[in-house]
C-alpha positions as CSV (number, residue, x, y, z in Angstrom):
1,X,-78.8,-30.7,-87.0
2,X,-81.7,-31.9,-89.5
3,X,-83.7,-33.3,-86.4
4,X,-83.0,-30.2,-84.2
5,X,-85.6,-27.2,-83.9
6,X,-83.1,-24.9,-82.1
7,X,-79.3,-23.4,-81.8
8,X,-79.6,-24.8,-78.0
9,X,-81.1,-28.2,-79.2
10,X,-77.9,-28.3,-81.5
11,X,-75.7,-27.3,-78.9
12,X,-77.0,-29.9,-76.4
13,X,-77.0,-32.6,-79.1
14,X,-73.2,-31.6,-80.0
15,X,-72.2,-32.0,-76.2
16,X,-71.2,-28.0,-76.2
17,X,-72.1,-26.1,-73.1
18,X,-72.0,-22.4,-73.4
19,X,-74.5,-20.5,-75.1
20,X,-71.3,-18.2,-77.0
21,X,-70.8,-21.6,-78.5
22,X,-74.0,-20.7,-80.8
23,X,-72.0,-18.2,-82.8
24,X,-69.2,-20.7,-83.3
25,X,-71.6,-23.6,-84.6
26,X,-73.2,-21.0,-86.4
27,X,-70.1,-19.7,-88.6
28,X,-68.9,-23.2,-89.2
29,X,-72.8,-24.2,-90.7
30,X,-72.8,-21.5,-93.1
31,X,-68.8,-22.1,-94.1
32,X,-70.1,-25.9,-94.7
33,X,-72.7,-24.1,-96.7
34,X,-75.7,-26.6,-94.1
35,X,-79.3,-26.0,-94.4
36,X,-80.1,-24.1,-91.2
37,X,-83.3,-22.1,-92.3
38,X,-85.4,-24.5,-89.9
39,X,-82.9,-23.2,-87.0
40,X,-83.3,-19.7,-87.9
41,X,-84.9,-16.9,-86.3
42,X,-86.6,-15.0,-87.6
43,X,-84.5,-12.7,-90.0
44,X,-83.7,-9.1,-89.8
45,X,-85.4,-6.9,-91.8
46,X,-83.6,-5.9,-95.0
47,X,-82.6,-2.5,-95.1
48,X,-84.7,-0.2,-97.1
49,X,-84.0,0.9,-100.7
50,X,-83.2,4.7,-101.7
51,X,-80.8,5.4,-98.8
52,X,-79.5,8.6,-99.9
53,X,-77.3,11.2,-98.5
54,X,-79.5,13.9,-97.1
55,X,-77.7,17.1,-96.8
56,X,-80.0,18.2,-93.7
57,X,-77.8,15.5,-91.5
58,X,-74.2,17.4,-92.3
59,X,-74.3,18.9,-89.2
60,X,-74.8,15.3,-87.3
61,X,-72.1,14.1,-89.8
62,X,-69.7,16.7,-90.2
63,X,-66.7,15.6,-87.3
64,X,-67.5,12.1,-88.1
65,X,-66.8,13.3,-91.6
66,X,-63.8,15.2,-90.6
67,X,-62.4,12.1,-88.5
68,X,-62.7,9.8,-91.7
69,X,-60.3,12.2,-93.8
70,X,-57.6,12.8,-91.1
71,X,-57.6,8.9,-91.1
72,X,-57.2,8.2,-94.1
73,X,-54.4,10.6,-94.4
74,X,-52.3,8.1,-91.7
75,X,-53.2,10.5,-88.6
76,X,-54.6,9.8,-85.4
77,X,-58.0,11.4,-84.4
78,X,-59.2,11.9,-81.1
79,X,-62.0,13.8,-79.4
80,X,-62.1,15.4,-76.2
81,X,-63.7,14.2,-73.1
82,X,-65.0,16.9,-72.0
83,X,-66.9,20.0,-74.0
84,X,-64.6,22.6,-75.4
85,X,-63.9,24.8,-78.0
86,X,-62.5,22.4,-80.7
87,X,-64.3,19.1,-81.8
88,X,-61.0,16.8,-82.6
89,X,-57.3,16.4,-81.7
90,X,-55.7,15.6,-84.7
91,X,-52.1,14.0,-84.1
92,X,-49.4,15.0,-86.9
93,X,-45.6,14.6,-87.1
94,X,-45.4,17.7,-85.5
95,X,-47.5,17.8,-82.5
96,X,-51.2,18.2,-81.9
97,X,-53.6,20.3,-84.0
98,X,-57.1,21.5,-82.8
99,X,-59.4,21.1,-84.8
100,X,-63.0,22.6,-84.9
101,X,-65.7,21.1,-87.6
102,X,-68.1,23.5,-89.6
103,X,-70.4,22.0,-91.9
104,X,-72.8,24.4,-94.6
105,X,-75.8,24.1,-96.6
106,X,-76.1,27.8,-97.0
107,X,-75.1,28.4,-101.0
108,X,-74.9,32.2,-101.9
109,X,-74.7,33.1,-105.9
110,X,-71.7,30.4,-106.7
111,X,-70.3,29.7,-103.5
112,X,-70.8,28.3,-99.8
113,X,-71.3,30.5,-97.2
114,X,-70.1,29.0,-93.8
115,X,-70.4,30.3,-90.8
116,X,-67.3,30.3,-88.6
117,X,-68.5,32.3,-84.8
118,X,-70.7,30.0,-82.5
119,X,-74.4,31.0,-81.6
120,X,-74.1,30.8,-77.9
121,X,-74.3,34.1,-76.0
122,X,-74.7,35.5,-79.8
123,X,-72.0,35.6,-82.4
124,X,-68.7,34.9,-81.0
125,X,-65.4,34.0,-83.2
126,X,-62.7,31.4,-82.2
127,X,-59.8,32.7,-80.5
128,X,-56.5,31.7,-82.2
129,X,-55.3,30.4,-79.3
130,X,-58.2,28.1,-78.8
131,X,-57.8,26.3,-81.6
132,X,-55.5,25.7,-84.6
133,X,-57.7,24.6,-87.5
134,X,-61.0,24.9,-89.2
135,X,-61.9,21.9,-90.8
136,X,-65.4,22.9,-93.0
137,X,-67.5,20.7,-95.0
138,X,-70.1,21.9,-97.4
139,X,-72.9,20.1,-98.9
140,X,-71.6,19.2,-101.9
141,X,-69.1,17.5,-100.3
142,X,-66.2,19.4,-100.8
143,X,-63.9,20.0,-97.7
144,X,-61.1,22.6,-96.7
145,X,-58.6,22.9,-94.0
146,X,-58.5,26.6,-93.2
147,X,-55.6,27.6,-90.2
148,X,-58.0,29.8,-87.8
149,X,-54.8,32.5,-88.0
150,X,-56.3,32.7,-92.1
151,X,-59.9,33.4,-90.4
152,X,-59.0,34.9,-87.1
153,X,-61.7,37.5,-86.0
154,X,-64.3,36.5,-89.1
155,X,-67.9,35.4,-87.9
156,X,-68.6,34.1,-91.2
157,X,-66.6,33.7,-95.1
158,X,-67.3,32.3,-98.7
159,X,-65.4,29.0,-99.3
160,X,-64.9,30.4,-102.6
161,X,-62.3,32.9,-101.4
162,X,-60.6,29.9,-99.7
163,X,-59.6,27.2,-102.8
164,X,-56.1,26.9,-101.7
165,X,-57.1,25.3,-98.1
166,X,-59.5,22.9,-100.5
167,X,-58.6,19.3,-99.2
168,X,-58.4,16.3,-102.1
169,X,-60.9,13.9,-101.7
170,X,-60.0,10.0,-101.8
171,X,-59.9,8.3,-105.0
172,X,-60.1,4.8,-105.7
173,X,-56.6,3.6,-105.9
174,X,-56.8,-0.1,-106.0
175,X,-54.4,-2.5,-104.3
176,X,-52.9,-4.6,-107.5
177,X,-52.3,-7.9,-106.4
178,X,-48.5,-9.5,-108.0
């Protein structure tokens, strides 16, 4: 491998054939802890520094956020193919759940004000019978599971008047190793 320039001189020089080979040769170099800079290409960029959370992405976020907590509660998530009124079927013990995803950034005196109607064809609400759940995520992260019977008919409420649907968060509950 000293003498080699390239992954495909290597390959050739080892009496391997397919070019998936590469990744094989590859892992077992670094494992071996072999100089390979020379064979190198060149390396990726390293990420930037100051990645933050920016709470202007929530909205791109928020069901991907939503799918994450459902999981991690042992349920199984899926979203529909096609458009419809609720963003993700959420699988329980006792059936299916649907669940629609709001996300807010709108703060009002001490609380978050989220808006629960969608914007097409003006305001309309969620009919009860289009979907079980609201699932709403504010920019401070916290997160509530509100049954749409709670909200039924409401274009818009203040998460503060909704603390018993508050979700827990996950904590870090290390695996201790016997």
């Amino acid at each position: 491998m000293l003498s080699a320039e390239s992954w495909s001189e290597v390959i050739e020089t080892l009496g391997l054939q397919a070019a998936t080979d590469v990744a094989l040769v590859k892992g077992h170099a670094a494992r071996l802890g072999l100089d390979i800079a020379h064979l190198m290409d060149s390396a990726p960029a390293p990420l930037p520094n100051g990645f933050r959370p920016d709470s202007s992405q929530l909205g791109r976020a928020g069901s991907l956020l939503a799918a994450a907590w459902f999981t991690l509660c042992g349920l199984a998530v899926s979203w529909p193919l096609e458009p419809c009124r609720y963003d993700l079927l959420v699988g329980t013990d006792g059936g299916f759940r649907r669940v629609q995803v709001k996300t807010t950034t709108v703060r009002v005196g001490a609380t978050w004000k989220v808006y629960l109607s969608k914007t097409d064809r003006g305001r309309r609400t969620y009919d009860p019978d289009e979907i079980d759940d609201f699932f709403v995520i504010a920019a401070d992260s916290s997160s509530y599971l509100i049954p749409a019977v709670a909200v039924g008919g409401l274009h818009a409420i203040h998460l503060s008047a909704y603390e018993p649907y508050r979700v827990e968060q996950m904590r870090a509950e290390p695996d201790i190793e016997k």
